[in-house]
C-alpha positions as CSV (number, residue, x, y, z in Angstrom):
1,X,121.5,52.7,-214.6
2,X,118.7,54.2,-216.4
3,X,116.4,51.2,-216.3
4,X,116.6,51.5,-212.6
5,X,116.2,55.5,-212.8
6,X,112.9,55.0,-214.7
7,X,111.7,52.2,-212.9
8,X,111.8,54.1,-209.7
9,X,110.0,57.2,-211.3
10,X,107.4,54.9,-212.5
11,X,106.8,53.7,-209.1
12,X,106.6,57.4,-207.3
13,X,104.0,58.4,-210.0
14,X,101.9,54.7,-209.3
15,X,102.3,55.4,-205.4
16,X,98.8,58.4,-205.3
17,X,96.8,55.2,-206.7
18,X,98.0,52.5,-203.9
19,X,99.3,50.0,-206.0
20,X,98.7,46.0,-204.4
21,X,101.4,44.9,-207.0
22,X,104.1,45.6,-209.4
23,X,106.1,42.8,-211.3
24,X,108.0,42.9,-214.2
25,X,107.9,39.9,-216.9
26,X,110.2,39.4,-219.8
27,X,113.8,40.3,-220.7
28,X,113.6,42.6,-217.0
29,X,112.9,39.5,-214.8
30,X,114.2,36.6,-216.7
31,X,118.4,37.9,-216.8
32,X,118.2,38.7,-220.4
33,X,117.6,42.4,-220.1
34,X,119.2,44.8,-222.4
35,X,119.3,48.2,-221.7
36,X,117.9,50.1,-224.8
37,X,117.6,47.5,-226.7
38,X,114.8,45.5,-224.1
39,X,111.5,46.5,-223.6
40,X,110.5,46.4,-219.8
41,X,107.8,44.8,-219.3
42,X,105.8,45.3,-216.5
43,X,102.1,44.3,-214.6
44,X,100.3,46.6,-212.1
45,X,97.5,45.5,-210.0
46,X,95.4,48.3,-208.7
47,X,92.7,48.4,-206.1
48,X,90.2,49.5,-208.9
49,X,90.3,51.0,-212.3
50,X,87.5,54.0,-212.2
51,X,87.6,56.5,-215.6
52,X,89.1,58.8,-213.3
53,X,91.9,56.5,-212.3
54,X,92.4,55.8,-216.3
55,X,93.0,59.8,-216.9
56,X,95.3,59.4,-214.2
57,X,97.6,56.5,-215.6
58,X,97.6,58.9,-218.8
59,X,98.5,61.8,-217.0
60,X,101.4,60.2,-215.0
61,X,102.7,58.4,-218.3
62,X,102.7,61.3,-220.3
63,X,105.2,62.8,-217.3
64,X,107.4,60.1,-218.0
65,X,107.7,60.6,-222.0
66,X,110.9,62.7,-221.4
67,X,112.5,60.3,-219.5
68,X,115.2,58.3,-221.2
69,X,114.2,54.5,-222.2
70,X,110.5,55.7,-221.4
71,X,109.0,54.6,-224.6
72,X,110.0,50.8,-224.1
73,X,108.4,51.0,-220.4
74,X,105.2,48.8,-221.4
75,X,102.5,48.3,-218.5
76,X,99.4,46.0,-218.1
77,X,96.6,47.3,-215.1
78,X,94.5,45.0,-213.4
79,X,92.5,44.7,-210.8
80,X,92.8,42.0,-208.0
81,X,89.6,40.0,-209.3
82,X,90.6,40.4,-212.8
83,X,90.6,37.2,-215.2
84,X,93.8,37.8,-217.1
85,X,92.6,36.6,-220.3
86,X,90.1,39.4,-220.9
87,X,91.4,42.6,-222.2
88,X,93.2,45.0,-219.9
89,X,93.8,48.7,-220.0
90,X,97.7,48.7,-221.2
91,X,99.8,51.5,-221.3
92,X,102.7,50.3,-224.7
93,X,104.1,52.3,-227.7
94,X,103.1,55.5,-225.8
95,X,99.5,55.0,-226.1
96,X,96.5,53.4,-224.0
97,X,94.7,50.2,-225.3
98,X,93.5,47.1,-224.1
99,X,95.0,43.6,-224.8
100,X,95.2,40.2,-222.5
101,X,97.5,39.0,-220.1
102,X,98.8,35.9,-222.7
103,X,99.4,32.8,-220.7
104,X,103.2,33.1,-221.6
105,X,103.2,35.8,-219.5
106,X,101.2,34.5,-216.7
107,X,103.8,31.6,-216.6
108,X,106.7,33.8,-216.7
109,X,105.3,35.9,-213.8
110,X,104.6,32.2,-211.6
111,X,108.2,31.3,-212.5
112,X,110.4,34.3,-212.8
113,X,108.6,37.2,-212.1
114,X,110.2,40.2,-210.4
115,X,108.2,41.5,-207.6
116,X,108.7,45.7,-207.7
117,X,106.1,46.5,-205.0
118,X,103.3,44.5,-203.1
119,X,102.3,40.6,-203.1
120,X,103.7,38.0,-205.6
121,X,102.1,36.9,-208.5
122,X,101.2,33.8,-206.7
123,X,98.8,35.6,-204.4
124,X,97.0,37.3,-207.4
125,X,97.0,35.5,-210.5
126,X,95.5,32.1,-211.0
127,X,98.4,29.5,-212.4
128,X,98.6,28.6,-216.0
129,X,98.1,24.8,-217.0
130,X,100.6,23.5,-219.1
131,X,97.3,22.7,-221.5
132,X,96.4,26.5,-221.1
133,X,99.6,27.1,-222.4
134,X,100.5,24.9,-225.4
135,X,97.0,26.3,-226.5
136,X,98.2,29.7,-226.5
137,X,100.9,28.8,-227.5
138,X,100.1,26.9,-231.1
139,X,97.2,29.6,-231.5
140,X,99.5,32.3,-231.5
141,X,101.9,30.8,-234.1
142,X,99.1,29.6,-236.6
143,X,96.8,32.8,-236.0
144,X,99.2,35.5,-236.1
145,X,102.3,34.7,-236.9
146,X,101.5,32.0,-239.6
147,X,99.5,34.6,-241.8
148,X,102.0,37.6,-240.8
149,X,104.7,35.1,-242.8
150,X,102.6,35.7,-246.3
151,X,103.3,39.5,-245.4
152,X,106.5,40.5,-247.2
153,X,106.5,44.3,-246.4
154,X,106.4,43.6,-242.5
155,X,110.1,41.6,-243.0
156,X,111.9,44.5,-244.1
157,X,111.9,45.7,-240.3
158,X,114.1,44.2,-237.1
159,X,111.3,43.7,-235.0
160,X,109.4,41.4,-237.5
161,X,112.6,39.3,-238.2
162,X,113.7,39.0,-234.3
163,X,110.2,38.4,-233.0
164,X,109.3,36.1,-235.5
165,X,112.5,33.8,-235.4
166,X,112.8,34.3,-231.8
167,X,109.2,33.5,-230.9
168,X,109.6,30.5,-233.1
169,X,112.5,29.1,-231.2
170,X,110.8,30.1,-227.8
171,X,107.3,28.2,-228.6
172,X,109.4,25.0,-230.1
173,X,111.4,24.6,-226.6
174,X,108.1,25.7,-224.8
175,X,105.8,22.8,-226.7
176,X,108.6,20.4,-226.7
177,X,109.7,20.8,-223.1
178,X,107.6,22.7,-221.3
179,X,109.4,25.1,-220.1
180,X,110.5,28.8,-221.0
181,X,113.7,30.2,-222.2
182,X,115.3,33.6,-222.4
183,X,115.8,35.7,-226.5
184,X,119.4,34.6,-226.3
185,X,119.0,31.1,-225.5
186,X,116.7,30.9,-228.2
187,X,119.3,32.2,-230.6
188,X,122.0,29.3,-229.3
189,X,119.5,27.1,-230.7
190,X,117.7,28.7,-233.3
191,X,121.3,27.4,-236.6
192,X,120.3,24.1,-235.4
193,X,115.9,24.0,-235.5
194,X,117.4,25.4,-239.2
195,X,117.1,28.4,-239.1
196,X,119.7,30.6,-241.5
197,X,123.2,31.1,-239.4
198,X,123.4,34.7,-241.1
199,X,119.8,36.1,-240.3
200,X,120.4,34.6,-236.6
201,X,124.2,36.3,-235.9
202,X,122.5,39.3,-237.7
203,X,119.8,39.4,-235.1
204,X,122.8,38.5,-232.0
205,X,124.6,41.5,-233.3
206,X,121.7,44.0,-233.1
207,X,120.9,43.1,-229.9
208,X,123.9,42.6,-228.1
209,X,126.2,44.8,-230.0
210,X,128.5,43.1,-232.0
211,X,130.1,44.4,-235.1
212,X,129.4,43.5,-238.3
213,X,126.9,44.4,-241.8
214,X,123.1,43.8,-241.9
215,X,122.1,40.5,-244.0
216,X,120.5,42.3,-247.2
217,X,118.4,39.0,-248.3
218,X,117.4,38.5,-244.3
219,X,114.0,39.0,-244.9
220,X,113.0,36.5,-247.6
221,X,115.5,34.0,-246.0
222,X,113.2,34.5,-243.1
223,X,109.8,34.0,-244.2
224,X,111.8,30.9,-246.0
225,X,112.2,29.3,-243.1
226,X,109.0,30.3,-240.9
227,X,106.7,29.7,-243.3
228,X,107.6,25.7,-243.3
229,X,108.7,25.6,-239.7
230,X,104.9,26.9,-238.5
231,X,103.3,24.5,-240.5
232,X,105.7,21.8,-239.0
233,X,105.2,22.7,-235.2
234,X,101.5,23.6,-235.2
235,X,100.9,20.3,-237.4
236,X,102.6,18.2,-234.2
237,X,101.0,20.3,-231.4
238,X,97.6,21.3,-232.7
């Protein structure tokens, strides 16, 4: 298995820096993992992150740029004393930058997560409140993905239309529930929070490889439906 081939790379070139912990998040630890279709998701926690430990992250990624399914291998560094909401050095889309450690993904690694190397997440990351997390959770669909709806160019492209209906689905269950689901239970439930049946099996078929054409009008039937559905779910959780 490939995944499993890079994953183990990944770990050999961490080893120099004595890693405390690996996990993976996501699709990888939560039994909905696709290979080449999933990103793998992944957290490192590392003694300390000097400038010359940074030059060496880049160094040991770009020896993993030839390696098959190595640009959806998406990493997050901290440090053990880190406060996951602050921006963290990130290796993603082949390229260093910083972003957070979302709450989402401090609940999936408390609940799910997939220990690779070193200490749970328990023992390292302070646990998420469900308050901590319908915050993020309603901030993240009325800041970004709200305003990304009045985009029109950005719903020409899969990722837009499966993250956005997807996400959608995920935060309803989340904010109604409280608790997290997997991309393909979201899309059992997705026709009935009304959601278009064509755009959804259009979205199935892409990611787990069924047959069939590409809904031409999928993008405005889309932003259609999020627009209204936002509105509707930040209105009640807000």
């Amino acid at each position: 298995m490939q995944t499993e081939v890079l994953l183990d790379r990944f770990l050999t070139g961490l080893a120099p820096l004595d890693p405390v912990a690996v996990w993976a998040h996501g699709s990888l630890a939560g039994g909905d993992y696709q290979e080449g279709r999933s990103d793998l998701d992944l957290i490192a926690v590392l003694p300390s992150l000097t400038p010359r430990t940074v030059w060496r992250l880049a160094k040991a990624h770009a020896r993993l740029r030839a390696e098959p399914l190595s640009g959806q291998l998406h990493c997050t560094y901290l440090t053990p004393s880190a406060d996951p909401g602050r921006r963290h050095l990130t290796w993603a889309y082949e390229e260093l930058f910083k972003r957070p450690v979302t709450a989402v993904t401090s609940r999936e690694l408390h609940s799910f997560g997939r220990v690779l190397l070193g200490k749970p997440p328990a023992d390292l990351l302070p646990p998420v409140s469900d308050r901590e997390l319908t915050d993020f959770i309603v901030r993240d669909q009325r800041d970004f993905w709200r305003p990304a709806v009045d985009n029109a160019p950005l719903w020409t492209r899969d990722e837009w239309v499966d993250g956005g209906l997807l996400t959608f689905a995920r935060a309803s269950v989340t904010l109604r529930e409280g608790r997290l689901i997997s991309k393909r239970e979201a899309l059992e439930l997705l026709p009935g929070l009304g959601a278009s049946v064509e755009v959804v099996e259009d979205i199935r078929r892409r990611r787990y490889g069924g047959p069939g054409p590409a809904v031409e009008n999928r993008a405005a039937l889309t932003r259609r439906y999020l627009g209204p559905a936002i509105d509707e779910l930040v209105a009640a959780y807000g």
